[in-house]
C-alpha positions in Angstrom: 79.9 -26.0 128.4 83.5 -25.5 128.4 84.7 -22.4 129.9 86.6 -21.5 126.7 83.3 -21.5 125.0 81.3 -19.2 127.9 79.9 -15.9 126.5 80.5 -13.2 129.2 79.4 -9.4 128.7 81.5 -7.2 130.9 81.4 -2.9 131.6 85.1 -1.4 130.3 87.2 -0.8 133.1 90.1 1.2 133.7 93.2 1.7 130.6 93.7 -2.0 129.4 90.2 -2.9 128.9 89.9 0.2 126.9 92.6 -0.4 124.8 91.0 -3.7 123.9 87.8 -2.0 123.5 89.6 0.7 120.9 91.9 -2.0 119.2 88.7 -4.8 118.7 87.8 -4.1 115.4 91.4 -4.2 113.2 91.5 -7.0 115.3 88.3 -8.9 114.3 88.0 -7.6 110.9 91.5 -7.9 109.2 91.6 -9.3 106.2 88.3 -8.7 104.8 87.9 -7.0 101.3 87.0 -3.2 102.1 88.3 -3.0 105.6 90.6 0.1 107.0 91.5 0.4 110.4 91.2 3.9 112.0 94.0 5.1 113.9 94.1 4.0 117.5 94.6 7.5 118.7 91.5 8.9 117.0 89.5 6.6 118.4 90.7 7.1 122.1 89.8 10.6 121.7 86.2 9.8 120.2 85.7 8.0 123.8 87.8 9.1 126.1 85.8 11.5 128.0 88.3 14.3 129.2 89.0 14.5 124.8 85.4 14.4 123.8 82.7 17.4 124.3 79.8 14.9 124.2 80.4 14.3 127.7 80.0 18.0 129.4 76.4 16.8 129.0 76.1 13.0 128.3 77.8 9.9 129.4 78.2 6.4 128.1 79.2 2.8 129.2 81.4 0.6 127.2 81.2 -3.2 127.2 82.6 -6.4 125.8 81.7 -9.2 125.2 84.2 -12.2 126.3 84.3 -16.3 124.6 87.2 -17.2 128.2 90.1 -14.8 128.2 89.1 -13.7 124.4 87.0 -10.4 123.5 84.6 -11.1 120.3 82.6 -8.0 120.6 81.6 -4.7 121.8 79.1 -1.9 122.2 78.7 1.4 124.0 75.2 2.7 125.2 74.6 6.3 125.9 72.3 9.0 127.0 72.5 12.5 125.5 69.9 14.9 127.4 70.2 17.2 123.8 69.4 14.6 121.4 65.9 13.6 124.1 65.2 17.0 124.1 65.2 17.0 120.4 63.5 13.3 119.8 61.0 14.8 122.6 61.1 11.3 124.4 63.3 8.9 126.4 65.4 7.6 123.8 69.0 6.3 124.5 71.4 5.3 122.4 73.7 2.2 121.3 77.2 2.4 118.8 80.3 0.9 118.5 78.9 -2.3 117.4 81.4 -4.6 116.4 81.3 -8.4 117.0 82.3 -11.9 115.1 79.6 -13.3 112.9 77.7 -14.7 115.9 74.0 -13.6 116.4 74.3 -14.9 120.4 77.1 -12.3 120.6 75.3 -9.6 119.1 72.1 -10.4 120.6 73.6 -10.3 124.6 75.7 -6.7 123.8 72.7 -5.3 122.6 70.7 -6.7 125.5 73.8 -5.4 127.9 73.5 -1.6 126.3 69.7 -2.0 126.5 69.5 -2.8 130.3 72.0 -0.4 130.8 70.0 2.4 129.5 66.8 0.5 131.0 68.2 1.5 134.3 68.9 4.6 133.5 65.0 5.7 132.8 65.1 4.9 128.7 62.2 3.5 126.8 63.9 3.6 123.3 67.4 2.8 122.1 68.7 4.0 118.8 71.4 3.7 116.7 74.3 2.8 116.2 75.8 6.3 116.5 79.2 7.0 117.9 79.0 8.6 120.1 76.4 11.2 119.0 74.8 11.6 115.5 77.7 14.3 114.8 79.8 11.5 114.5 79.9 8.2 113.2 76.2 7.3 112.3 74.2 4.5 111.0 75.3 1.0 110.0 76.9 0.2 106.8 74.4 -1.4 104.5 76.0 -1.0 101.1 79.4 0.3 100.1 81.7 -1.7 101.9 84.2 -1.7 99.1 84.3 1.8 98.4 87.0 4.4 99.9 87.2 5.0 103.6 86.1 8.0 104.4 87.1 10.3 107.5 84.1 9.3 110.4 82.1 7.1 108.4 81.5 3.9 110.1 82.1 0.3 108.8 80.8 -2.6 109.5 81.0 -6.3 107.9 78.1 -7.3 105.5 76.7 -10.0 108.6 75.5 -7.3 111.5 72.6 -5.6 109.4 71.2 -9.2 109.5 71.6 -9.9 113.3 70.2 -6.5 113.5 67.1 -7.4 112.1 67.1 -11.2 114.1 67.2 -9.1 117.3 64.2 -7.6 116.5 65.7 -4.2 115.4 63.4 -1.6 113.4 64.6 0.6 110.8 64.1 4.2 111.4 66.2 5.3 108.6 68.6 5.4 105.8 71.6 7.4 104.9 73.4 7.8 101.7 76.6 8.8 100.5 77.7 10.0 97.3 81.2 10.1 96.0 81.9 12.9 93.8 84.8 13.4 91.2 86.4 16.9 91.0 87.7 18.4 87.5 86.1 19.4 84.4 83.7 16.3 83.6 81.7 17.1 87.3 82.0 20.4 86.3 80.5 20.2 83.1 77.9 18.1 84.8 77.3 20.9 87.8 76.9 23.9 85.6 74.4 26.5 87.0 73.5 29.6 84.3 75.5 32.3 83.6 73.0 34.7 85.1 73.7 32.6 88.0 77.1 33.5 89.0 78.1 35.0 92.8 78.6 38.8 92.1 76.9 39.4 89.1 73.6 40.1 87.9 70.9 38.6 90.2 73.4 37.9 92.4 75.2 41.2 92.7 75.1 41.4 96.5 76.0 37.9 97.1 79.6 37.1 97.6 82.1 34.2 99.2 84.9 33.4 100.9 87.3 31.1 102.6 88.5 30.5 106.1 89.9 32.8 108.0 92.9 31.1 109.5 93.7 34.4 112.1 89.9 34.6 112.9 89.1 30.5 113.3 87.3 30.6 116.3 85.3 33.3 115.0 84.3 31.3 111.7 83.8 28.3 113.7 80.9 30.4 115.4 79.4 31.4 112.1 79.6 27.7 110.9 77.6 26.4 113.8 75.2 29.0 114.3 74.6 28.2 110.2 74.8 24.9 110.6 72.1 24.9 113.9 69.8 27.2 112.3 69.7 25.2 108.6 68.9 21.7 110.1 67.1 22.7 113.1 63.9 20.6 111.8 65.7 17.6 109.6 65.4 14.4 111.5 68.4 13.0 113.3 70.2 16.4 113.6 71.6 17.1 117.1 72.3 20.5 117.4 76.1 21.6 117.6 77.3 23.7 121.1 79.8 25.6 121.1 82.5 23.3 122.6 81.7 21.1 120.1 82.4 23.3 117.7 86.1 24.5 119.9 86.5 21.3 120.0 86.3 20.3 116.2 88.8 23.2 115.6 91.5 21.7 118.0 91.2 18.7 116.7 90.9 19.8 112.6 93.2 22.9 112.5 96.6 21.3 111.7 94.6 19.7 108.5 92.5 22.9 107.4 93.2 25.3 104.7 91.2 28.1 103.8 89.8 26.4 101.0 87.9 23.9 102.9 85.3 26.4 104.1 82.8 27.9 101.5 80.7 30.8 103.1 78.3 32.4 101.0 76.9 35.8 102.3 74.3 38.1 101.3 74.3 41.9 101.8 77.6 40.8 104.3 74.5 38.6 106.3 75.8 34.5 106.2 73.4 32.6 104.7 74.8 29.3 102.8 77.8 27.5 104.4 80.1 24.1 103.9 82.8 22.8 105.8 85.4 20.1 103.9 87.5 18.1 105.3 90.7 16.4 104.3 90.1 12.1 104.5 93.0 10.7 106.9 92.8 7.3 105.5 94.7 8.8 102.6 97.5 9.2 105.0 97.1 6.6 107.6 95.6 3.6 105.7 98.9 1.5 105.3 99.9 2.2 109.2 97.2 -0.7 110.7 95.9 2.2 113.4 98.4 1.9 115.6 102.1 3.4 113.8 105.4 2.4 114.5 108.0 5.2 115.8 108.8 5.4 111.8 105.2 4.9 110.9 104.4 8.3 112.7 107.1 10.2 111.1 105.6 8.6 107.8 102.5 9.9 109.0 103.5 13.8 110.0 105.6 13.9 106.9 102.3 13.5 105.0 100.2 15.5 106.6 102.9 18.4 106.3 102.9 17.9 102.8 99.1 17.4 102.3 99.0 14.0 100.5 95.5 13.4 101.0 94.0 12.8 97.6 90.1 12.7 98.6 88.2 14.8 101.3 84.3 14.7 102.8 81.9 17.5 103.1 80.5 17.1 107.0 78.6 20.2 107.4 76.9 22.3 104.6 73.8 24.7 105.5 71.6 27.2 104.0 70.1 29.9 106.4 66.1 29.5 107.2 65.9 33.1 106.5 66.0 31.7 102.7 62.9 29.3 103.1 61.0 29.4 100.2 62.9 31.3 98.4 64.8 30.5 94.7 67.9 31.9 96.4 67.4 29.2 98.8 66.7 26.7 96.4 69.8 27.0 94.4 71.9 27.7 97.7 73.4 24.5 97.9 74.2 23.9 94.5 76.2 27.7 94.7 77.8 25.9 97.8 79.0 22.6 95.5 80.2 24.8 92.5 82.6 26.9 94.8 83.7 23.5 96.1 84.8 22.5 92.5 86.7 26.1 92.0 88.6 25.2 95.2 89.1 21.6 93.9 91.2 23.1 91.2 93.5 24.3 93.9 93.4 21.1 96.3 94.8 17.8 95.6 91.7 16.1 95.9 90.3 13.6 93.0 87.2 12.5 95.4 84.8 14.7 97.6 82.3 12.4 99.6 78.9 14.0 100.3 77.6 12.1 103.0 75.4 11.6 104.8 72.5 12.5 102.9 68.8 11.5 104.5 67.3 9.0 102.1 63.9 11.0 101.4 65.7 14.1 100.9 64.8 14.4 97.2 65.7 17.8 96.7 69.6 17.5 98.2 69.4 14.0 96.2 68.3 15.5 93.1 71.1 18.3 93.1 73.6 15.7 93.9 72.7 12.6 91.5 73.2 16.0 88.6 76.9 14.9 89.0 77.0 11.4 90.6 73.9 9.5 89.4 74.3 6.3 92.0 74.9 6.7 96.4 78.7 5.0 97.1 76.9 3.9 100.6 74.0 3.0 102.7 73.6 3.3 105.8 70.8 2.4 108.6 69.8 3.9 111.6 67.6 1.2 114.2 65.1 1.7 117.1 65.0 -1.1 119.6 62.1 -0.9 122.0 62.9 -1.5 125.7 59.6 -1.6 127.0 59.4 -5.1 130.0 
C-alpha cells in the first residue's frame, strides 16, 4: 500500500491538531448543496474544555483520522457520569462525526471512540451528540437543504448509511419543524377567546419577558422549569447550574427580553420557553473563520440584530400541571406569546426542534401550524460488548 493511501486514526493533541479537528468539516464538505460552516470560534468553545461546563463532570477524547499527511475524518468519544446516571447503565458516547464518503473511514473512528470508551468501563455507545444531548444531537437524516439553524447538526446524506453498515441501531428520531411568524401562523394557532392569559379561566395566570437586570436570576427559573418538565422524557440530560451560567455568558450579548416567555400561575412558574436568535443569519457568508473586516461585518450585525430567523431550545411546562387541562394547553399558551413577540422581532422563521418522534401530543400542537417536520434526525446505540 502506498503510504499516501495508509488510513491512520490518531488522539487530538495539543493547539494545531485541534485546529484541524475544529476546521475538518468546511473543509470536507464545501461545496455541497445545503452546507454552512459554523464559526470556528463557536466551535472551539463547544470543546475546548476550560469554555465548556460539560467538563466539571465529563471528559472526552478527540481523534482523526489521517489518508498520509491528510485528515479525512473525525470523532469525539465521551463519558458523562449525569447522562449514566440518567440512562441507568454504562453508556458512553460518540459525536462529531464527520468523514469523506468512505465506510473504512467511518468504520475505524467509530471503532477508535468505541475502544476508547471500552477502556474506560463502557458497554454502550450512543450518539452522535456533541458534546452532551444539550447540544448538538442526532444525525441529520432529512433536511439537508433547509435553513441552518443555531446547534443543529449537519451531516452529508452518505453517513446515515455507513451508520447502519457498521452495525449501528437506531434508538431514535428527532424532528424539527420550521414555523412562519405573522398573521397566516396566527390564524392557524388560534386558542379560544375564553382562553386568553388574564381573563376568565385564566384570571390568575399571567407572563412576562426577561429580566435583563435580574438574568442570572431567570436563568435559575428556566432550568429549574426546564429540569422539572423533562425529568422523565428520554434523552433529556438534566441542566446544572453552570450550565445554565454558562449559556448566559455565552447568549447575553444576543438576548432581548422578548426571547423568554414565562408563564406563571398565582406568581408560582409553571410553563416556560427560551428563544434564541440563529447566527447563521449573521455569519453564513463569513466561511467560519472571518477576515479582520469579516468580524466588523459580523459585530455590526449583531449590534443591529439582522437575524431574520431564531430556534426555540428549551420550552417546559411544570409537572405540578400533570393531568391537568391547564397543562394540556400550556404549550400552545407558550407558542401564541411567541407569535405576539414575533410582531416585535425581526424574525420570519422560528425552528421548533427537536421534537421526540412519538411525542404525539407536542407533534399534534405543532403540525396545527406547520403540517410537515423541516428535519430528521437519528440517535444510534453501538454495542461494545468483546
Amino acid at each position: 500500500m502506498n503510504e499516501t493511501d495508509r488510513l491512520t486514526i490518531i488522539p487530538v493533541s495539543g493547539f494545531r491538531q485541534m485546529t484541524t479537528f475544529i476546521q475538518l468539516p468546511r473543509r470536507l464538505y464545501a461545496g455541497l448543496p445545503g452546507y454552512v460552516p459554523p464559526l470556528d470560534l463557536t466551535q472551539r468553545d463547544l470543546l475546548t474544555p476550560r469554555k465548556n461546563s460539560f467538563f466539571r463532570k465529563g471528559r472526552a477524547q478527540y481523534f482523526l483520522a489521517m489518508r498520509g499527511n491528510r485528515a479525512v475524518g473525525r470523532i469525539s468519544a465521551q463519558i458523562d457520569p449525569v447522562s449514566m446516571e440518567h440512562y441507568g447503565e454504562p453508556v458512553g458516547f460518540f459525536g462529531a462525526l464527520d468523514a469523506i464518503d468512505d465506510l473504512d473511514v467511518v468504520s475505524a473512528l467509530l471503532d477508535a471512540a468505541g475502544t476508547w470508551l471500552r477502556q474506560h468501563g463502557m458497554k454502550l455507545m450512543r450518539g452522535p451528540q456533541t458534546l452532551d444531548s444539550n447540544g448538538e444531537f442526532g444525525m441529520m437524516l432529512e433536511g439537508h437543504h433547509a435553513m441552518p439553524m443555531v446547534a443543529m447538526p449537519w451531516h452529508p446524506q452518505w453517513l446515515p448509511g455507513m451508520m447502519d453498515a457498521c452495525g449501528a441501531i437506531k434508538v431514535r428520531d428527532l424532528v424539527a419543524y420550521q414555523m412562519r411568524t405573522g398573521p397566516d401562523a396566527e390564524e392557524a394557532h388560534l386558542v379560544p377567546a375564553s382562553l386568553r392569559l388574564g381573563e376568565g379561566r385564566l384570571g390568575n395566570v399571567t407572563t412576562r419577558g426577561l429580566r435583563m437586570d435580574r438574568i442570572d436570576e431567570d436563568g435559575e427559573i428556566l432550568r429549574t422549569l426546564y429540569n422539572d418538565a423533562w425529568r422523565n422524557n428520554w434523552g433529556s440530560i438534566p441542566l446544572a447550574r453552570e450550565d445554565m451560567q454558562s449559556m448566559i455568558v455565552e447568549m447575553k450579548p444576543i438576548l432581548r427580553p422578548e426571547h423568554f416567555v414565562l408563564i406563571e400561575q398565582a406568581g408560582k412558574p409553571v410553563c416556560v420557553a427560551l428563544v434564541v436568535p440563529n447566527v447563521f443569519d449573521i455569519s453564513a457568508d463569513l466561511n467560519g473563520d472571518p477576515s479582520p473586516l469579516g468580524w466588523l461585518k459580523l459585530g455590526k450585525r449583531l449590534l443591529r440584530h439582522e437575524f431574520h430567523s431564531a430556534r426555540v431550545i428549551l420550552l417546559g411546562v411544570s409537572s405540578a400541571l400533570d393531568g391537568t387541562a391547564l397543562g394540556a394547553i400550556m404549550p400552545a399558551l407558550a407558542i401564541t406569546e411567541l407569535m405576539k413577540r414575533g410582531r416585535s422581532l425581526p424574525y420570519r422563521t422560528i425552528e421548533l426542534g427537536w421534537v421526540l418522534e412519538n411525542n404525539q401530543p407536542m407533534r399534534r400542537l405543532i403540525e396545527r401550524i406547520t403540517p410537515e417536520p423541516c428535519k430528521r434526525y437519528r440517535v444510534y446505540d453501538l454495542s461494545l460488548d468483546d
